[in-house]
C-alpha angles and dihedrals in degrees: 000000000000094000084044084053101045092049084059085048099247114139098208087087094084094067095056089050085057096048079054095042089057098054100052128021099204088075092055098095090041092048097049088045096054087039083049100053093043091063094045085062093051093055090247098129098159086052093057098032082072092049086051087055091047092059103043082051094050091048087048101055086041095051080050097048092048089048087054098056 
Protein backbone atom coordinates (compact mmCIF):
# COMPACT_ATOMS: atom_id res chain seq x y z
CA UNK A 1 0.00 0.00 0.00
CA UNK A 2 2.84 2.74 0.91
CA UNK A 3 4.94 2.01 -2.28
CA UNK A 4 1.36 2.00 -4.13
CA UNK A 5 0.93 5.55 -2.44
CA UNK A 6 4.21 7.05 -3.10
CA UNK A 7 4.06 6.08 -6.75
CA UNK A 8 0.87 8.19 -6.74
CA UNK A 9 3.10 10.95 -4.83
CA UNK A 10 1.48 10.88 -1.72
CA UNK A 11 3.55 11.02 0.90
CA UNK A 12 1.61 9.35 3.14
CA UNK A 13 3.02 6.43 1.89
CA UNK A 14 5.93 6.66 4.01
CA UNK A 15 4.17 6.17 6.94
CA UNK A 16 2.62 2.87 5.87
CA UNK A 17 6.37 1.53 4.78
CA UNK A 18 7.23 2.23 8.23
CA UNK A 19 4.31 0.51 9.73
CA UNK A 20 5.72 -2.26 7.58
CA UNK A 21 9.30 -1.57 8.44
CA UNK A 22 8.45 -2.06 12.12
CA UNK A 23 6.87 -5.42 11.83
CA UNK A 24 9.35 -7.10 10.11
CA UNK A 25 12.83 -6.28 9.87
CA UNK A 26 13.62 -8.01 6.70
CA UNK A 27 11.81 -5.20 4.89
CA UNK A 28 13.83 -2.74 6.43
CA UNK A 29 16.47 -2.38 3.56
CA UNK A 30 13.54 -2.58 0.82
CA UNK A 31 11.36 0.09 2.76
CA UNK A 32 14.29 2.81 3.24
CA UNK A 33 15.25 2.22 -0.47
CA UNK A 34 11.66 2.95 -1.95
CA UNK A 35 11.34 6.01 0.92
CA UNK A 36 14.78 7.01 -0.41
CA UNK A 37 14.07 7.24 -3.89
CA UNK A 38 10.51 9.21 -3.24
CA UNK A 39 12.35 12.19 -1.62
CA UNK A 40 14.72 12.35 -4.00
CA UNK A 41 11.90 13.06 -6.28
CA UNK A 42 10.70 15.52 -4.27
CA UNK A 43 13.85 17.31 -4.23
CA UNK A 44 14.31 16.44 -0.17
CA UNK A 45 17.92 15.03 -0.33
CA UNK A 46 18.89 15.54 3.40
CA UNK A 47 15.60 13.62 4.21
CA UNK A 48 16.61 10.62 2.25
CA UNK A 49 19.71 10.83 2.74
CA UNK A 50 18.71 9.71 6.26
CA UNK A 51 16.65 6.90 4.90
CA UNK A 52 19.95 5.89 2.68
CA UNK A 53 22.05 5.76 6.30
CA UNK A 54 19.28 3.70 7.88
CA UNK A 55 19.65 1.12 5.44
CA UNK A 56 23.19 0.77 5.17
CA UNK A 57 22.91 0.47 9.17
CA UNK A 58 20.47 -1.85 9.09
CA UNK A 59 22.57 -4.07 6.33
CA UNK A 60 25.59 -3.64 8.53
CA UNK A 61 24.26 -4.95 11.86
CA UNK A 62 22.68 -7.52 9.93
CA UNK A 63 26.03 -8.55 7.92
CA UNK A 64 27.50 -8.60 11.92
CA UNK A 65 24.77 -10.61 13.40
CA UNK A 66 24.97 -13.30 10.56
CA UNK A 67 28.78 -13.39 11.06
CA UNK A 68 28.09 -14.08 14.63
CA UNK A 69 26.17 -16.87 14.24
Amino acid sequence: MGEILLKKQDAIGIEYIEKAMAKDPNSVIEGCEVIYFFLQQQGKTVEAQLYLQRAEQHYEFSSSKIARS
